[in-house]
N, C-alpha and C positions, 0 to 999 in steps of 0.2 A: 511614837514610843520613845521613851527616855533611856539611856541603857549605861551602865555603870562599868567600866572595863579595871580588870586588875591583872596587873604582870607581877610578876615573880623575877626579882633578879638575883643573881647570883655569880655576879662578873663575867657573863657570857661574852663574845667577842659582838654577837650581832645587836647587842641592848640598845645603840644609836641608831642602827638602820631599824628596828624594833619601830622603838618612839616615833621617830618618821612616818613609817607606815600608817602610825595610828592616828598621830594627828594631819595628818595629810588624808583622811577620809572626808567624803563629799558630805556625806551624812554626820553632823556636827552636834547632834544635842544627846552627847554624852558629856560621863567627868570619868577623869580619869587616874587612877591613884598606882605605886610601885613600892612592892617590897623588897626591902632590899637585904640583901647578908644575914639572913635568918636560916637554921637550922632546918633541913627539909618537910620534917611533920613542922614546927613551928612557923615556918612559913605561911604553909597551907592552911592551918587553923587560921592563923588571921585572914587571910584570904574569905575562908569560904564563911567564915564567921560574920566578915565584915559584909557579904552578898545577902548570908540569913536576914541579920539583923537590918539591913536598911534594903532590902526586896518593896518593901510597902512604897517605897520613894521611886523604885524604879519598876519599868515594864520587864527587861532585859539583865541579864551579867553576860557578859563574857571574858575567858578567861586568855589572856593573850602573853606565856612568857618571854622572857627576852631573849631567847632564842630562835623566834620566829618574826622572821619580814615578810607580811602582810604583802600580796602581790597583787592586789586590785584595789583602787581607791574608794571603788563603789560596794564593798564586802560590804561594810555596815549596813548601807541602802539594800543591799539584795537581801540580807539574814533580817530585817524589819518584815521586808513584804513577805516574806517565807515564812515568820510567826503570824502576820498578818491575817495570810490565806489558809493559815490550820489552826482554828482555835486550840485542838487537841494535842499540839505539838508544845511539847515543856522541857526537853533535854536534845538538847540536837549537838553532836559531834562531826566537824567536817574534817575532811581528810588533807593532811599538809602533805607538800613532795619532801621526803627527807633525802640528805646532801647522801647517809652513811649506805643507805638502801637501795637510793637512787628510782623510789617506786614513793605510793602512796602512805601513811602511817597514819593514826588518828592522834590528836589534832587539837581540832579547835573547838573548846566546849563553848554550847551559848547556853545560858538557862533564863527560863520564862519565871517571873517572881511568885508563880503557882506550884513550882515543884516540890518537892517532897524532899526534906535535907534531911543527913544521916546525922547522929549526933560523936560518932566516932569514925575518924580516919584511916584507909588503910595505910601502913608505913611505904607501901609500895605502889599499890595501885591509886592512888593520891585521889582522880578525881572522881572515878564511876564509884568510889566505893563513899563519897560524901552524899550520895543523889539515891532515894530509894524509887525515883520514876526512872521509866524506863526510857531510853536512848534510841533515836532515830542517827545513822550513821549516815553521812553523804560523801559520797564515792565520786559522784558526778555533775551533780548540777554547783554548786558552788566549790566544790575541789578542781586544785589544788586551792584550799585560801591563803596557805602561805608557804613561805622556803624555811624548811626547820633544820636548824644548824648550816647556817650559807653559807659561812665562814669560820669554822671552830678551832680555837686551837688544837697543839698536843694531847696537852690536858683534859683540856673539854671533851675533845674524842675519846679518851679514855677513862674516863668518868661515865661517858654516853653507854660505851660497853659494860661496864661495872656493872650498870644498872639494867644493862636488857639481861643479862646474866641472871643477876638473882630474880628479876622476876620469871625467868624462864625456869630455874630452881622451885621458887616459890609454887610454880604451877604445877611441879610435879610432887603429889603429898603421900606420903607415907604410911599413911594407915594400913596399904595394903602389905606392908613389912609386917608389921607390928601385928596385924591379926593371922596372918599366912606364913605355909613357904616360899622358899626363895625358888624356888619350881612350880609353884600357883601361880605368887606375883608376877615373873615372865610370861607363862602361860595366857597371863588374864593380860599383859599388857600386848602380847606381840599378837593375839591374838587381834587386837583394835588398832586399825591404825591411827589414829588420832584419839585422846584425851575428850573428855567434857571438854574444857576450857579453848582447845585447840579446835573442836570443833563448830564452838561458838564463832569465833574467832573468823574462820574460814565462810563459813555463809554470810558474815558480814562482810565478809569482801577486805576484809583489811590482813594485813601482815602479819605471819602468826612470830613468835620470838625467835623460835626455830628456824622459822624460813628467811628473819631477817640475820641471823650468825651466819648461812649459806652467799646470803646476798651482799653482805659486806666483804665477804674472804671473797668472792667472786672478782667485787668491783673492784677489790684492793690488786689481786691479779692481774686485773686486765687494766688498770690505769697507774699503779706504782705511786699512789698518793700516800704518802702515812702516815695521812690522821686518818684513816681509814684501816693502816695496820695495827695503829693505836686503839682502833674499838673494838677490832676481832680479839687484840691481846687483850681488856679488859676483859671480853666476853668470857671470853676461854678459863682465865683466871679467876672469874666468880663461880663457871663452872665447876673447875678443881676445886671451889671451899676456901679460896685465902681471904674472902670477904664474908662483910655481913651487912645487912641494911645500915646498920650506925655507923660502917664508913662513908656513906655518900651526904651525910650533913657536910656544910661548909667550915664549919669552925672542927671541925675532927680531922689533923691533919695526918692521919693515918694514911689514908689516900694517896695525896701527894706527894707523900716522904717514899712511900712505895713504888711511884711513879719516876722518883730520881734516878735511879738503874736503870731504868730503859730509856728515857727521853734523849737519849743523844743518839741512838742506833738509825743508822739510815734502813732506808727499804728494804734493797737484799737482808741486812741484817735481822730486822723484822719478821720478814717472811722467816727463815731459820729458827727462830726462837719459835714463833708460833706452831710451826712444822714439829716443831718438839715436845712441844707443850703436847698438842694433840695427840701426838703419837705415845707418850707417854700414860695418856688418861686412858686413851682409847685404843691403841694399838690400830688394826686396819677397818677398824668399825665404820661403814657407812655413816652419815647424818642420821638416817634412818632408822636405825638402831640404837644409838647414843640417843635417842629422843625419848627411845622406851625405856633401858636400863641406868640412866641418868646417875636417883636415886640409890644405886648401888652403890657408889663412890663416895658416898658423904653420909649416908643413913646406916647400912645392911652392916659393912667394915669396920664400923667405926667399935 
C-alpha cells in the first residue's frame, strides 16, 4: 500500500520531533507533504482537498499534525496490515496520549482512498466532519500512536484550551432556548445526564470536553505545571464568550495580544485567576451542572 501523509503546522514546538517520527518509519513507501502558516479552515481545505484529489494515486492518507511525535516506528507497518485484514475498514481514528489530559484523546485519522469526502468543513470539528463514512476508533490495539503536545509552550497551551472550549460551547446548541422555557430547557437538560454528543462520545471510549476541562484543573493541581494552568485558563475563558472560532486562525492576532496579560503569571498566580474566573461564571456549581446550564451564560442573557 502507498500512503500519502499530510501535517498541518502552525509553529508548534514539537514539528521537529514531528518530522522525525515520520521519517524514521520502517514502513517507507509513502510521500510526504506540510502545510505550513495557513488559517485553520484554510489549512484544512488544502489538506483534505489535496487527499480527495490524488486518493486515485494512493491506497492510504494519513493525517499526522505537528503537534504529535509518533511513538512507534512500525505505526505505519501495523495501520497497513489493519487496512489489510478489513476490507471494510475506510476511516480509522487511533487514540494519541495527550500531555494536557494525561489519558487518551482521538488522534490519528487514517483514510482508505474509498471513503466518502464531505465537500464542506466544519470550522471546529475539522476532521470527522470532512469524511461522510463512518469511523472505527482504536483505544487499544495501536494506541497510544503518538504523544500529542509533548512539549507545548505558554501559548500553545493556551490556544490548546481556547479550542476545547468552544468546541465544548459548540456542543451545547440552543434551539431548546429559542423554542421553550427557561424551566423546560433545565428540566429537559438535568433531566439527561449526558447530551447526544457526549454520549456518543463516551461509548467510544474517548474523552468527552467536559471531562477533559476536570482533567486538566486536576493535573494542573497535582503537578504545578502551567502550561497546563495556561489550558484550563483558555478553557474557562472560551467558556465565559470572550472567544469565537475566528480567533484560533493563525494570522488573527487577537489571540495572542490577549494572551499578553497573563503569560508572565506564575502557578500560584494562575490558580487564583482561574479560581476566579470560575467562581464568577458559576459560583459553587459542581462540573456537573455547568455542563447542563452552560448555554445560559452566553444564549438565554444576552
Amino acid at each position: 500500500m502507498k500512503i500519502l501523509v499530510g501535517t498541518l503546522y502552525a509553529y508548534e514546538n514539537e514539528f521537529s520531533e514531528c518530522l522525525s517520527s515520520i521519517y524514521e518509519q520502517t514502513y517507507n513507501n509513502f510521500e510526504h507533504f506540510v502545510i505550513e502558516g495557513k488559517p485553520k479552515k484554510e489549512a484544512h481545505d488544502i489538506l483534505y482537498g489535496r487527499f480527495k484529489n490524488e486518493s486515485k494515486h494512493f491506497d492510504l492518507m494519513i493525517k499526522v499534525d505537528a503537534d504529535m511525535v509518533i511513538n512507534d516506528n512500525k505505526l505505519f507497518e501495523k495501520i497497513v496490515k489493519k487496512f489489510e485484514i478489513d476490507d471494510s475498514l475506510e476511516y480509522l481514528v487511533i487514540g494519541v496520549h495527550d500531555f494536557f489530559t494525561d489519558t487518551l484523546i482521538n488522534g490519528l485519522h487514517v483514510f482508505r482512498n474509498t471513503v466518502k469526502w464531505s465537500d464542506n468543513g466544519d470550522l471546529l470539528f475539522t476532521d470527522r466532519s470532512r469524511v461522510n463514512s463512518k469511523h472505527i476508533y482504536d483505544a487499544k490495539e495501536l494506541a497510544p500512536a503518538a504523544f500529542h503536545c509533548k512539549n507545548p509552550s505558554f501559548f500553545q497551551s493556551f490556544h490548546y484550551g481556547v479550542h476545547r472550549g468552544l468546541k465544548c460551547r459548540e456542543l451545547r446548541p440552543d434551539h431548546e432556548l429559542k423554542q421553550g422555557s427557561l424551566y423546560k430547557y433545565l428540566k429537559n437538560k438535568i433531566s439527561n445526564k449526558f447530551n447526544k454528543n457526549t454520549k456518543k462520545v463516551m461509548k467510544e471510549g474517548e474523552v468527552s470536553h467536559w471531562e477533559a476541562l476536570e482533567l486538566i484543573w486536576k493535573n494542573f493541581n497535582l503537578k504545578n505545571d502551567s502550561r497546563l494552568g495556561f489550558a484550563v485558563l483558555g478553557f474557562e475563558l472560551a467558556l465565559k464568550g470572550e472567544f469565537n472560532v475566528s480567533h484560533l486562525d493563525i494570522n488573527n492576532p487577537f489571540l495572542e495580544n490577549y494572551f499578553k496579560k497573563y503569560n508572565l503569571y506564575e502557578t500560584n498566580e494562575l490558580k487564583k485567576i482561574i479560581k476566579l474566573i470560575r467562581f464568577k461564571n458559576w459560583g459553587f456549581l459542581p462540573n456537573s451542572m455547568r455542563r447542563k446550564i452552560i448555554p445560559l451564560s452566553y444564549h438565554y442573557f444576552k
